[in-house]
Each structure stands twice: as C-alpha cells, then as structure tokens.
PDB file of N, CA, C and O in Angstrom:
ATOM      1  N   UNK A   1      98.779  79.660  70.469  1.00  0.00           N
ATOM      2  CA  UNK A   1      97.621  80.514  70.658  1.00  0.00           C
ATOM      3  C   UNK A   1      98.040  81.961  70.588  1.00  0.00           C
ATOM      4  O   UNK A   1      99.142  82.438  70.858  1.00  0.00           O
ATOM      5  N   UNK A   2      97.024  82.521  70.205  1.00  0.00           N
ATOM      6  CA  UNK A   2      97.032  84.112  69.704  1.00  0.00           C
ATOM      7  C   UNK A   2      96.592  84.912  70.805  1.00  0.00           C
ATOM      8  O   UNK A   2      96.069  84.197  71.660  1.00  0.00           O
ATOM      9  N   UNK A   3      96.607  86.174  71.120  1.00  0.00           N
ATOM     10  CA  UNK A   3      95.494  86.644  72.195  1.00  0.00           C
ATOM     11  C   UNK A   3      95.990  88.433  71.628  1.00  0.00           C
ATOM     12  O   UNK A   3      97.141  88.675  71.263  1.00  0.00           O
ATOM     13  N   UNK A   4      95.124  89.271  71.654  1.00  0.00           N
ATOM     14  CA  UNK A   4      95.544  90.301  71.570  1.00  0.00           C
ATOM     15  C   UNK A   4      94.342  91.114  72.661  1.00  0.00           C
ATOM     16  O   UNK A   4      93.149  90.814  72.603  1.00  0.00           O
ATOM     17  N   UNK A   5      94.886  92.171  73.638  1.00  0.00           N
ATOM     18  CA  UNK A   5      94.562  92.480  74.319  1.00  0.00           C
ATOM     19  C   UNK A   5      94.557  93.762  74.387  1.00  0.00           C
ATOM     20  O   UNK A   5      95.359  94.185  73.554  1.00  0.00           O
ATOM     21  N   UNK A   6      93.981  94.737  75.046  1.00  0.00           N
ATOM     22  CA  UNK A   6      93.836  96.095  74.883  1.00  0.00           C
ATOM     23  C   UNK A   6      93.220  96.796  76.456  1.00  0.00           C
ATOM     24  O   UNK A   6      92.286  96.622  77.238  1.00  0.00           O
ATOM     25  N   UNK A   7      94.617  97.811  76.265  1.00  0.00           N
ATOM     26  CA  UNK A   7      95.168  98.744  77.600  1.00  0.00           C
ATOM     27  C   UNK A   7      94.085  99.082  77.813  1.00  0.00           C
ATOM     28  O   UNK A   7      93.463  99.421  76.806  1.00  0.00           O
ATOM     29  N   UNK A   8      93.272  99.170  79.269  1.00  0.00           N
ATOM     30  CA  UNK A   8      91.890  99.712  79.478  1.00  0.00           C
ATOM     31  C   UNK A   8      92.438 101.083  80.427  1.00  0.00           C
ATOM     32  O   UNK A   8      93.629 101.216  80.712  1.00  0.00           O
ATOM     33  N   UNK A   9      91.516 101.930  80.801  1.00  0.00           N
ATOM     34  CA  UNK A   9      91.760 102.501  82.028  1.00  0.00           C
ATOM     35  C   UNK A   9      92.036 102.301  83.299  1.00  0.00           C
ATOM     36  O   UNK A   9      91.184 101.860  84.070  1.00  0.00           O
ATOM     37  N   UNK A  10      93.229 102.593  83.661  1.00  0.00           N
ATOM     38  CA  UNK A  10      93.285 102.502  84.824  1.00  0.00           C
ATOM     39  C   UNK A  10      94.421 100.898  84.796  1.00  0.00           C
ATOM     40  O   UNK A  10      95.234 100.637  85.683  1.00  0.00           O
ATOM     41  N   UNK A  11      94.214 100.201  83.791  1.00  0.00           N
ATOM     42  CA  UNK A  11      95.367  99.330  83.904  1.00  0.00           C
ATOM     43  C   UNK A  11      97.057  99.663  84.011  1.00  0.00           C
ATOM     44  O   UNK A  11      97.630 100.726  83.774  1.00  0.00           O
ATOM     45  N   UNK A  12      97.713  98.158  84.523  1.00  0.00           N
ATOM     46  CA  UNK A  12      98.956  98.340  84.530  1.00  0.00           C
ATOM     47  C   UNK A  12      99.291  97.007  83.558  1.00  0.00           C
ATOM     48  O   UNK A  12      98.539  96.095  83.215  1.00  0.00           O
ATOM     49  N   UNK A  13     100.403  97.194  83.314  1.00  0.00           N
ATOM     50  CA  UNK A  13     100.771  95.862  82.464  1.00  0.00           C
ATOM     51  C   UNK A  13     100.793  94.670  82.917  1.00  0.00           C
ATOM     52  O   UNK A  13     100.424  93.618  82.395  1.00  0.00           O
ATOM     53  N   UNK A  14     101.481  94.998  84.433  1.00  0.00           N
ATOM     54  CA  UNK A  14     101.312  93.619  85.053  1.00  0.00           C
ATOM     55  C   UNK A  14     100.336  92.970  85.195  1.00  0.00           C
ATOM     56  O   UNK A  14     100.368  91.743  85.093  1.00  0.00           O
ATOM     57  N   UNK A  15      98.875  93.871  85.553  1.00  0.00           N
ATOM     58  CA  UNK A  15      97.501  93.483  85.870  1.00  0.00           C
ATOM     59  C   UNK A  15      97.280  92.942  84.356  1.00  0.00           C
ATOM     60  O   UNK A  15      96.933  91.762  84.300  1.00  0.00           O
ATOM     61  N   UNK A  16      97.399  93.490  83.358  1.00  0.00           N
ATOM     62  CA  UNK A  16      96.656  93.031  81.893  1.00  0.00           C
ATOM     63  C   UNK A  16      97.268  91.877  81.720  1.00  0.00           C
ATOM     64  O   UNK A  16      96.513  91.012  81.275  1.00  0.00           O
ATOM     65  N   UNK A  17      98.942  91.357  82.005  1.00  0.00           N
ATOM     66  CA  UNK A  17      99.192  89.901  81.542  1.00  0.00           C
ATOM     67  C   UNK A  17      98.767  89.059  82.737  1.00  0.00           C
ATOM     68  O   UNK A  17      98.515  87.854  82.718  1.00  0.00           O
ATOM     69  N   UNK A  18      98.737  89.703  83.549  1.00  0.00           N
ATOM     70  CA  UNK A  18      98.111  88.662  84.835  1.00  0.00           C
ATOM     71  C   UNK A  18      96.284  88.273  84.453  1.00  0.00           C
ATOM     72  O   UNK A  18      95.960  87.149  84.835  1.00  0.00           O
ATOM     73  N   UNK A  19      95.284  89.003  83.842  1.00  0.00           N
ATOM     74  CA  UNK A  19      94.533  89.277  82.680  1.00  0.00           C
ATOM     75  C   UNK A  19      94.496  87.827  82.179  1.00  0.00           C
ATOM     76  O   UNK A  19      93.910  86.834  82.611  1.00  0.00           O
ATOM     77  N   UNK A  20      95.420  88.047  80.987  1.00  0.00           N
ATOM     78  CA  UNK A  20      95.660  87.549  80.452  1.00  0.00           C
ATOM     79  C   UNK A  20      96.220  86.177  80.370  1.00  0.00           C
ATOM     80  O   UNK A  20      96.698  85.578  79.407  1.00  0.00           O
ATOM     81  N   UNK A  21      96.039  85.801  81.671  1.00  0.00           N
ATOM     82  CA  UNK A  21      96.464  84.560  81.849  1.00  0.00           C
ATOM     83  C   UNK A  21      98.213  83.802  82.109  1.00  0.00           C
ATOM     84  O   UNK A  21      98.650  82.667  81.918  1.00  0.00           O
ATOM     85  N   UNK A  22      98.827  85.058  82.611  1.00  0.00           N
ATOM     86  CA  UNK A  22     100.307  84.976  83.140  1.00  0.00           C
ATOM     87  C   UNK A  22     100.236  84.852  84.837  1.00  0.00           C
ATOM     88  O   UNK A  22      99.470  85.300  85.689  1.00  0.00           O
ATOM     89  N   UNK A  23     101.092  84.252  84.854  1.00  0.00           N
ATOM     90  CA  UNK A  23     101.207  84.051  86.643  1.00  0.00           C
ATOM     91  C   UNK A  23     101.712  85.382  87.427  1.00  0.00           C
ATOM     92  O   UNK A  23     101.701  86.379  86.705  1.00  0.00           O
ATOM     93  N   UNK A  24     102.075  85.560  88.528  1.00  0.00           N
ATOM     94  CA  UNK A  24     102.438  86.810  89.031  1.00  0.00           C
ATOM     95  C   UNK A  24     103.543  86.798  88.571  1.00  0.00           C
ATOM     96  O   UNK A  24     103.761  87.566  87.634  1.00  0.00           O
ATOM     97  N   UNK A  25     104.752  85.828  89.118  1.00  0.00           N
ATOM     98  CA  UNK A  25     106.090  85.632  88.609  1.00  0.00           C
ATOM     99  C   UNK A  25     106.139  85.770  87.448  1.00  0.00           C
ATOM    100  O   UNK A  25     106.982  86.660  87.329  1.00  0.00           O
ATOM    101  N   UNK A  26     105.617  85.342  85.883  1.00  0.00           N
ATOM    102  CA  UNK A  26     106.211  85.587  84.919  1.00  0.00           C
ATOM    103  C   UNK A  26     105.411  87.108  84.075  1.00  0.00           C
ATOM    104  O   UNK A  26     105.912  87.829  83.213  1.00  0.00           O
ATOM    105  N   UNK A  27     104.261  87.187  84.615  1.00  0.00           N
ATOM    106  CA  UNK A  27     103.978  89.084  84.641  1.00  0.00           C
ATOM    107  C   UNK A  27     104.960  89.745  85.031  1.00  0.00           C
ATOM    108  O   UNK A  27     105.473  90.437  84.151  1.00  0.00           O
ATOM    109  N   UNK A  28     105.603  89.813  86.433  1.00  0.00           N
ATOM    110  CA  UNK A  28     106.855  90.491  87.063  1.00  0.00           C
ATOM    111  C   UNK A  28     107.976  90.533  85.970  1.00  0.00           C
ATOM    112  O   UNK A  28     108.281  91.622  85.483  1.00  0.00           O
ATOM    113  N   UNK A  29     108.806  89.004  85.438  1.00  0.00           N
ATOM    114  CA  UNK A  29     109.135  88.902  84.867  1.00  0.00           C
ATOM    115  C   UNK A  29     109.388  89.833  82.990  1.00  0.00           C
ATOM    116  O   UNK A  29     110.262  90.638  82.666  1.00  0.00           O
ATOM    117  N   UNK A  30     108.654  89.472  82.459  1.00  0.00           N
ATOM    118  CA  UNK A  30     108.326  90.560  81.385  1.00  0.00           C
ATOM    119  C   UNK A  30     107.815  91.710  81.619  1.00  0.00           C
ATOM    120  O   UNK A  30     107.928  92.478  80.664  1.00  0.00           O
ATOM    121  N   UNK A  31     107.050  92.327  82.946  1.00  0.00           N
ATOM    122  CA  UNK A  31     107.496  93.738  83.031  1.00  0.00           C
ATOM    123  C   UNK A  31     108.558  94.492  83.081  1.00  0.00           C
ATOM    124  O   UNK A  31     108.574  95.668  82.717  1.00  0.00           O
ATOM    125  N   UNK A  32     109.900  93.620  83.717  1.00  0.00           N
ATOM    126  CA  UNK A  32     110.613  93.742  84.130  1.00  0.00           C
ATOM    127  C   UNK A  32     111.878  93.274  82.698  1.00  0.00           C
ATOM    128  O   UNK A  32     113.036  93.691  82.733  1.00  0.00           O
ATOM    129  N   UNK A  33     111.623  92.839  82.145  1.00  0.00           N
ATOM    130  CA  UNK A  33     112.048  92.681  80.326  1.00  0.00           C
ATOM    131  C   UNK A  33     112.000  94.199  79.662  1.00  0.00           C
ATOM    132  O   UNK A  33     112.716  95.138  79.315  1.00  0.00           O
ATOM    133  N   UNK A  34     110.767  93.792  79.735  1.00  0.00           N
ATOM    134  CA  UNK A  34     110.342  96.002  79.273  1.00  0.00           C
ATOM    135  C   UNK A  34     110.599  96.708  79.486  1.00  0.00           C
ATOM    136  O   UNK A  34     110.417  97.658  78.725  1.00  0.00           O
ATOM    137  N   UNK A  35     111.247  96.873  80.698  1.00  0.00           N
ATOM    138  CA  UNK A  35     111.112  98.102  81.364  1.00  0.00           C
ATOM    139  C   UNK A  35     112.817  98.444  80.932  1.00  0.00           C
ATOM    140  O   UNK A  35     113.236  99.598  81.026  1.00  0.00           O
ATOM    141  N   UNK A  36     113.694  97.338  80.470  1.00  0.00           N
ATOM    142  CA  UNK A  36     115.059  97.999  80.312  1.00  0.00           C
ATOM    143  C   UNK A  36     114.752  98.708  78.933  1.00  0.00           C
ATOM    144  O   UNK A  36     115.436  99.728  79.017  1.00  0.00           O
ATOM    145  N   UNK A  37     113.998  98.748  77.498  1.00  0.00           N
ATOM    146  CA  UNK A  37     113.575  99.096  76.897  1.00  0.00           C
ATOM    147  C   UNK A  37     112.315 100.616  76.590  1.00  0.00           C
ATOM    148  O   UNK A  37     112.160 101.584  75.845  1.00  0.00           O
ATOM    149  N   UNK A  38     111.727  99.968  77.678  1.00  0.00           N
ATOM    150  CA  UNK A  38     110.456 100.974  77.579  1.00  0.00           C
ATOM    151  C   UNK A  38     109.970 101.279  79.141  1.00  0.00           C
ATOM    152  O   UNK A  38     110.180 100.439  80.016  1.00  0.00           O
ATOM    153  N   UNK A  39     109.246 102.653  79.453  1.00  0.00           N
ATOM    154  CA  UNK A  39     108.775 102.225  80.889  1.00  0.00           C
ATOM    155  C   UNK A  39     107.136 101.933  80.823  1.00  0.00           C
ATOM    156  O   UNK A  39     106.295 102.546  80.166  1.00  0.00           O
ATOM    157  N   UNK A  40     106.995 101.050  81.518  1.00  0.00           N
ATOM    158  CA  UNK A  40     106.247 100.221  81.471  1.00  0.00           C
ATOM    159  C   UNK A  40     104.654 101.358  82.149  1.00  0.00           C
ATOM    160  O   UNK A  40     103.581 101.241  81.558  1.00  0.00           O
ATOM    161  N   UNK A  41     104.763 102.219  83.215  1.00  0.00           N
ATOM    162  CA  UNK A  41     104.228 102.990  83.245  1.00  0.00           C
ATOM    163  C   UNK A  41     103.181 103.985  82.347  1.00  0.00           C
ATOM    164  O   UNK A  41     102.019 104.340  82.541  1.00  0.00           O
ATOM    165  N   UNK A  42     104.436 104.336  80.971  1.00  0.00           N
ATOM    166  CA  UNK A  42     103.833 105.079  80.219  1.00  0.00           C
ATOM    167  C   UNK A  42     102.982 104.350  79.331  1.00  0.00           C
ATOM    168  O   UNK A  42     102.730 104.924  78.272  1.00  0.00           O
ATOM    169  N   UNK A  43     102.373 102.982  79.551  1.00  0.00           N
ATOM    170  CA  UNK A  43     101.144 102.245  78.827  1.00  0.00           C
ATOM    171  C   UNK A  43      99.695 103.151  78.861  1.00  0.00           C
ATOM    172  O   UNK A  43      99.267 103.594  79.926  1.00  0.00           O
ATOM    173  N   UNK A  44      99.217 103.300  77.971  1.00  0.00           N
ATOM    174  CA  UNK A  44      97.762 104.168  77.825  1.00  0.00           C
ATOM    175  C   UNK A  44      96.752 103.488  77.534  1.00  0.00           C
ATOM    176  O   UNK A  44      96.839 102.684  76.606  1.00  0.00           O
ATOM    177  N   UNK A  45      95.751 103.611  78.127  1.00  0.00           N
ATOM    178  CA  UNK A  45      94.511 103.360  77.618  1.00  0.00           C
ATOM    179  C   UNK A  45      94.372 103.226  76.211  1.00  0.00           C
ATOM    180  O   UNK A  45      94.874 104.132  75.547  1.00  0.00           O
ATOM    181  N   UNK A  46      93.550 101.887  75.334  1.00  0.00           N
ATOM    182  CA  UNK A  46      93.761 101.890  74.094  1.00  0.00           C
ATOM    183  C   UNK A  46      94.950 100.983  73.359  1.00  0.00           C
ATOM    184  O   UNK A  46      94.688 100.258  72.399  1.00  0.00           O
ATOM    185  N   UNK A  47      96.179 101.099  73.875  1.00  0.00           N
ATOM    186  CA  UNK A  47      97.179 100.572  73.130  1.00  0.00           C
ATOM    187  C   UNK A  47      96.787  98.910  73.333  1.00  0.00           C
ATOM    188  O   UNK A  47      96.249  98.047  74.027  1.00  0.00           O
ATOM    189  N   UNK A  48      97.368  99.176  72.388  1.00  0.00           N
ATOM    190  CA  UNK A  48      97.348  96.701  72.338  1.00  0.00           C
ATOM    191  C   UNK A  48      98.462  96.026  72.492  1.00  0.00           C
ATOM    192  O   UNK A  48      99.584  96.439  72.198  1.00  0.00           O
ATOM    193  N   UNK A  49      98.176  94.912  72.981  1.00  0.00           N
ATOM    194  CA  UNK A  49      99.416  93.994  73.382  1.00  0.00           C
ATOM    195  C   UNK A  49      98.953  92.916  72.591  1.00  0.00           C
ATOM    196  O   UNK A  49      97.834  92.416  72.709  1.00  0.00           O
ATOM    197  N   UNK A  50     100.147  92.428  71.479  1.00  0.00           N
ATOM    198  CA  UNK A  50      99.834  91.246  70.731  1.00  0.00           C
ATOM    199  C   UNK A  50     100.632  90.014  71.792  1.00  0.00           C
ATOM    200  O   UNK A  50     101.855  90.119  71.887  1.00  0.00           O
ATOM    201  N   UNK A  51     100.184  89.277  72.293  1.00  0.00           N
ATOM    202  CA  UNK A  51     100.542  87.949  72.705  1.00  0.00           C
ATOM    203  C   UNK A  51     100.299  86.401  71.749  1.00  0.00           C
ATOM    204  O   UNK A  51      99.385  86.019  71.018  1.00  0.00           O
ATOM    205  N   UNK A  52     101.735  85.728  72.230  1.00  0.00           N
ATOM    206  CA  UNK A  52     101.595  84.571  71.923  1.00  0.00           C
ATOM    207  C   UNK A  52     101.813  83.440  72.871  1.00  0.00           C
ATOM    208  O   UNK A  52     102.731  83.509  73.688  1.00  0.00           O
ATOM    209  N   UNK A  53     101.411  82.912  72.840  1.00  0.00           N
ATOM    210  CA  UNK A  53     101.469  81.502  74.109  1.00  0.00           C
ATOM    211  C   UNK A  53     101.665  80.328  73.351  1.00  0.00           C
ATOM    212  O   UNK A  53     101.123  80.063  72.278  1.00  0.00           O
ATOM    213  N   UNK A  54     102.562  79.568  74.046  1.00  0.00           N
ATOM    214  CA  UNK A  54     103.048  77.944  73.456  1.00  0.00           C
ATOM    215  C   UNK A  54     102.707  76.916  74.609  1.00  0.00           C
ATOM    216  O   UNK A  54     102.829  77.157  75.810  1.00  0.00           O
ATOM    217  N   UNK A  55     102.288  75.806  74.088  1.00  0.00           N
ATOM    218  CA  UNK A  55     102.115  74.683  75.467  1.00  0.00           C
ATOM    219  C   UNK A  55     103.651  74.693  75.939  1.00  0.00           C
ATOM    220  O   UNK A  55     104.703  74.899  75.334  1.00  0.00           O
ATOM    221  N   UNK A  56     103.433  74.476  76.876  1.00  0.00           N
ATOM    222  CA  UNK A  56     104.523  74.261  78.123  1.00  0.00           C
ATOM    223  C   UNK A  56     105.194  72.746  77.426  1.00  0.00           C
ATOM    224  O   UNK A  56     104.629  71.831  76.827  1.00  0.00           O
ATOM    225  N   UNK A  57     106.521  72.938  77.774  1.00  0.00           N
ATOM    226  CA  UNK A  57     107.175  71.958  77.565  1.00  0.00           C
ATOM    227  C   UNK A  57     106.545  70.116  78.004  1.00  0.00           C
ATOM    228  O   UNK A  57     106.661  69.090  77.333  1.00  0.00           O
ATOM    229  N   UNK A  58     105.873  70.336  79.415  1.00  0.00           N
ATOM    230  CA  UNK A  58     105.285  69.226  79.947  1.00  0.00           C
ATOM    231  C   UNK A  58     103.908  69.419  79.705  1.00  0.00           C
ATOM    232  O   UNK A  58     103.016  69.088  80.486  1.00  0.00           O
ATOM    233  N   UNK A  59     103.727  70.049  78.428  1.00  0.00           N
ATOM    234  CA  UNK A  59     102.407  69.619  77.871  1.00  0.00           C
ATOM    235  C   UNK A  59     101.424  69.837  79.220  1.00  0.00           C
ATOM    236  O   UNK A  59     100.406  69.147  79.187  1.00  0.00           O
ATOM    237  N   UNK A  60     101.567  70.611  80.284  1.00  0.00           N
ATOM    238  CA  UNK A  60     100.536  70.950  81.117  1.00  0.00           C
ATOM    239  C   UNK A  60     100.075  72.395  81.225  1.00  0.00           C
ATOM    240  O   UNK A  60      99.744  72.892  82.301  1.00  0.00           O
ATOM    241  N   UNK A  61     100.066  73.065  80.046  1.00  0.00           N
ATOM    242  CA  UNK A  61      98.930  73.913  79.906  1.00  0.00           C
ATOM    243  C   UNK A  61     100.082  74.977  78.422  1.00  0.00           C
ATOM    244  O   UNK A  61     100.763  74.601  77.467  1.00  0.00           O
ATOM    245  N   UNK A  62      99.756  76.244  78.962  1.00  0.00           N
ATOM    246  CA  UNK A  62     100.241  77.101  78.121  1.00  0.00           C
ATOM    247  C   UNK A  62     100.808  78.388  79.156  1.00  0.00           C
ATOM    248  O   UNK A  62     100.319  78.816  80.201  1.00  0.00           O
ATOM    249  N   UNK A  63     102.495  78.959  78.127  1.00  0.00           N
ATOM    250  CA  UNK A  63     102.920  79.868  78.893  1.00  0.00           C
ATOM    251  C   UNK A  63     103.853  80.989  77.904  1.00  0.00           C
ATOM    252  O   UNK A  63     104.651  80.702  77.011  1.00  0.00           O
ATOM    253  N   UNK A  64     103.478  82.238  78.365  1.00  0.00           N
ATOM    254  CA  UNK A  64     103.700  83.281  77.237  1.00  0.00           C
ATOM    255  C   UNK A  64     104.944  83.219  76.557  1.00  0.00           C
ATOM    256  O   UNK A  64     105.957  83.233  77.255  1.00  0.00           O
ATOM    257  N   UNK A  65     105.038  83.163  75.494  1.00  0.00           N
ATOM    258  CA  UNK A  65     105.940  82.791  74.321  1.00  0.00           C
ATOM    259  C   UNK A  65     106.428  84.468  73.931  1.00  0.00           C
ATOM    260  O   UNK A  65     107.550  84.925  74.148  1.00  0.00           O
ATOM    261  N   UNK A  66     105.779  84.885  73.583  1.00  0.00           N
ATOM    262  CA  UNK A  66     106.140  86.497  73.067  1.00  0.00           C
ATOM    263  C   UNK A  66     105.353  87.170  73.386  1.00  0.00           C
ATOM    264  O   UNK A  66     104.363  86.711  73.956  1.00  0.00           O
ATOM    265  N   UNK A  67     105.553  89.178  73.024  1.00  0.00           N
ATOM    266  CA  UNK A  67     105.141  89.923  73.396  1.00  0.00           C
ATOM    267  C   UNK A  67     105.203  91.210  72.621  1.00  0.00           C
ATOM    268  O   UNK A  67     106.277  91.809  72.654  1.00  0.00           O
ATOM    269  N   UNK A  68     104.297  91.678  71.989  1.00  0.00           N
ATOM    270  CA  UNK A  68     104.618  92.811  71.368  1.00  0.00           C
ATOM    271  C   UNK A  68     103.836  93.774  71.575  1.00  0.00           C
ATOM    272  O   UNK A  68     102.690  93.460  71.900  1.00  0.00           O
ATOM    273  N   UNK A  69     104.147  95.145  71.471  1.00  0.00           N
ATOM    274  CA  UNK A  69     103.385  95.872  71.833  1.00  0.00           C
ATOM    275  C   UNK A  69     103.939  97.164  71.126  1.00  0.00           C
ATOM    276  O   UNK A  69     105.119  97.491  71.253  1.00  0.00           O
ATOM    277  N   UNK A  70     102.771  98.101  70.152  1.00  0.00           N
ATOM    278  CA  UNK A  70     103.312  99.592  69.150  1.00  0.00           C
ATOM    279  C   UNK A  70     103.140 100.917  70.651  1.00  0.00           C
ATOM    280  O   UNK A  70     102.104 101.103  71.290  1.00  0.00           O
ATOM    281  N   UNK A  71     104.299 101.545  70.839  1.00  0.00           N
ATOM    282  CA  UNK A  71     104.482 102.285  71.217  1.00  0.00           C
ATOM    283  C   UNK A  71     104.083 103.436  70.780  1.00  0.00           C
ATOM    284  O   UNK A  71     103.219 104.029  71.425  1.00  0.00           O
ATOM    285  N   UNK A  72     104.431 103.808  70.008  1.00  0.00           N
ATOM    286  CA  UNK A  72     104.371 104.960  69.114  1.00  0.00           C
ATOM    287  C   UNK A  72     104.389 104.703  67.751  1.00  0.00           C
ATOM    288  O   UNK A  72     104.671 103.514  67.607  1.00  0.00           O
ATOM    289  N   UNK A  73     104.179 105.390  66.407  1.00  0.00           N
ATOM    290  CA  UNK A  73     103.468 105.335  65.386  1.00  0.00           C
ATOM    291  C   UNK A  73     105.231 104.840  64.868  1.00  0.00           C
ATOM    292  O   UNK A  73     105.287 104.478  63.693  1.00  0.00           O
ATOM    293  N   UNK A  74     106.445 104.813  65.565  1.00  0.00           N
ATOM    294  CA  UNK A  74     107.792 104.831  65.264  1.00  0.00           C
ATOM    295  C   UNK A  74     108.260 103.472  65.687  1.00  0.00           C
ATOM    296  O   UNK A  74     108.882 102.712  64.944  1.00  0.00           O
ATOM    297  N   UNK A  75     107.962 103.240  66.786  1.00  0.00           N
ATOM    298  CA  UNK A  75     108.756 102.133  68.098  1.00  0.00           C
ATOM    299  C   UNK A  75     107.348 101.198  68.067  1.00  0.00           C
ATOM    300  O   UNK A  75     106.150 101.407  67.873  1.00  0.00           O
ATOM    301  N   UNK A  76     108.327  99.889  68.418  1.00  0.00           N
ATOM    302  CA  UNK A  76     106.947  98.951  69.168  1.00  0.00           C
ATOM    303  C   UNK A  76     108.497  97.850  69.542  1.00  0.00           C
ATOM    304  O   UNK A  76     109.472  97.487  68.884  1.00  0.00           O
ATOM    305  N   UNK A  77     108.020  97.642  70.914  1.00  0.00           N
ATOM    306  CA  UNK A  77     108.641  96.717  71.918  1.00  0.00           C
ATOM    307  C   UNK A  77     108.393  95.141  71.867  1.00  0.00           C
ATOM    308  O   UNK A  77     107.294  94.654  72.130  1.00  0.00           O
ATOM    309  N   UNK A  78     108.920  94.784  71.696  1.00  0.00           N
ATOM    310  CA  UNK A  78     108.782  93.051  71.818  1.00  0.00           C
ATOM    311  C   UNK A  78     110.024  92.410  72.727  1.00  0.00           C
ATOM    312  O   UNK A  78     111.213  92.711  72.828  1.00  0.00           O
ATOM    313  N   UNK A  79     109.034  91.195  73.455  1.00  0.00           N
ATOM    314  CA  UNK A  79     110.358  90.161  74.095  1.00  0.00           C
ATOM    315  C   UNK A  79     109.306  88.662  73.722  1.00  0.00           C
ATOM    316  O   UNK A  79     108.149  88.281  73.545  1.00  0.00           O
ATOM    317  N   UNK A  80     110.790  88.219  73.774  1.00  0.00           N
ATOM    318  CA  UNK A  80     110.471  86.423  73.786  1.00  0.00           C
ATOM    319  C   UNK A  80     110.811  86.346  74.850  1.00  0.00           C
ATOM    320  O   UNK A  80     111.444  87.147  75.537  1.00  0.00           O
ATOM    321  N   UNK A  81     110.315  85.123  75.130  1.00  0.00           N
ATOM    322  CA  UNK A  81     110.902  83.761  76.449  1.00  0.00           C
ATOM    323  C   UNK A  81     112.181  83.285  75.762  1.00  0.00           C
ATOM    324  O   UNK A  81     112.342  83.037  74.567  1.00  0.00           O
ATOM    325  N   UNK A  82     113.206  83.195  76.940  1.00  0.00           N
ATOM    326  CA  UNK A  82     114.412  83.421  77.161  1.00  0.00           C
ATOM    327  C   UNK A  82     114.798  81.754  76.469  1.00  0.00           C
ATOM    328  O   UNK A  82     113.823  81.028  76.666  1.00  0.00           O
ATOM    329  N   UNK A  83     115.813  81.086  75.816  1.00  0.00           N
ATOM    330  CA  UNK A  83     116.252  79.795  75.266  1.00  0.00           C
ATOM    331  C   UNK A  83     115.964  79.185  77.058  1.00  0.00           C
ATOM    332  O   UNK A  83     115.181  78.235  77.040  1.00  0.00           O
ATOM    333  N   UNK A  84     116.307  79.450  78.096  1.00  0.00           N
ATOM    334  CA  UNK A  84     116.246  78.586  79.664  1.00  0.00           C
ATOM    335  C   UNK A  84     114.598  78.518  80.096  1.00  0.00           C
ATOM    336  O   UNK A  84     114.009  77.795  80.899  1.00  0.00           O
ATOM    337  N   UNK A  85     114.173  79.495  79.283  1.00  0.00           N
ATOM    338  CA  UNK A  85     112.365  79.374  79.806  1.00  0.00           C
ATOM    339  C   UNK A  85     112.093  80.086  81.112  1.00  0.00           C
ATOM    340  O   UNK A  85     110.960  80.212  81.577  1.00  0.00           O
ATOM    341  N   UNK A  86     113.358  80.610  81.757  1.00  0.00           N
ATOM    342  CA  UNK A  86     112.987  81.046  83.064  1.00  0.00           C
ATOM    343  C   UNK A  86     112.456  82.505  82.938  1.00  0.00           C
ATOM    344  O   UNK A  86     111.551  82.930  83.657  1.00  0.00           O
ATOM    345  N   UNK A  87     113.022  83.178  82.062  1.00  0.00           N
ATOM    346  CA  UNK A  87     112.656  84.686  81.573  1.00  0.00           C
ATOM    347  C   UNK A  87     112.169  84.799  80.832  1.00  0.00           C
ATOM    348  O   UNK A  87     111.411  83.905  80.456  1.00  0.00           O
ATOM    349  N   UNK A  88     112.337  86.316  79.959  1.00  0.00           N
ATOM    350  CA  UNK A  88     112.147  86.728  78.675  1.00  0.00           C
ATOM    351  C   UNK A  88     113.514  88.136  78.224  1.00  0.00           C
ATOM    352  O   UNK A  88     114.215  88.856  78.935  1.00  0.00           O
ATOM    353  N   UNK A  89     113.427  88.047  77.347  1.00  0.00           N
ATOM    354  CA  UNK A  89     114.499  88.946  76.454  1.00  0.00           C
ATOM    355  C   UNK A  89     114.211  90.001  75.811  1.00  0.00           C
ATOM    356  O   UNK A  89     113.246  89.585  75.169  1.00  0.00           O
ATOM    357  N   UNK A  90     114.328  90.973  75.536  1.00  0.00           N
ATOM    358  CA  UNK A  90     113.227  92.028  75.071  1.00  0.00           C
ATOM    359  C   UNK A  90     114.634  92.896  74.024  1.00  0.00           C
ATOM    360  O   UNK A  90     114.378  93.898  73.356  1.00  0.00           O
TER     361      UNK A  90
END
C-alpha cells in the first residue's frame, strides 16, 4: 500500500505517522531514523511524505515499509525498515 500524506499546520512528524497509521513506538522510531539525517522539527506545512506499508510478516495487518520525504528542491530523506524489522535505516 501507497499513502502519501501532507505536512498540515501545526503538525509534527510523529503526530502525521501516528496519522497515518504508525504506532507510537514505530513513529518514535523513524523520527528518530531522521533525525540523524535531517531535523525532524524543520518539517513545514505543505511538504509530503511518500509512504509505503507491507503486510506484516504474520499477515496481521500492515506496517511502514519506507519513507520518503523532498526536503528541499536539492535533498529528500528516505528510510526503510531495518532487515530485523525492529527499526528503520535512513
């Protein structure tokens, strides 16, 4: 599954993948991916987050697969879920 989502006012990233259908832990998680890359803070109103989601290994639902997001007209940030599934990699 596809989802593309878009920075509103007043959001944080964590709130938009939590949004978006991420748990607290793996929102924390990939904020926390990003943030060695990018700070997660400087997200604006407007910008988009392309997401992808894969069924869960036990086939009991779906859980964020990747993450991309254009920074600037130069940079755009992406992480996957980590080969252990416990993280992500950015």
């Amino acid at each position: 599954r596809q989802k593309t989502v878009r920075i509103g006012k007043g959001d944080t990233l964590g709130s938009v993948l939590q949004k978006a259908g991420l748990s607290g832990a793996d929102a924390q998680k990939a904020v926390a991916a990003i943030a060695t890359h990018y700070n997660p803070r400087d997200i604006r109103p407007g910008q988009m987050l392309d997401l992808r989601f894969d069924e869960t290994a036990a086939g009991e639902g779906f859980q964020l697969a990747s993450l991309s997001m254009t920074v600037d007209p130069l940079r755009t940030v992406s992480l996957a879920r980590a080969a252990d599934e416990d993280g992500f990699k950015s």
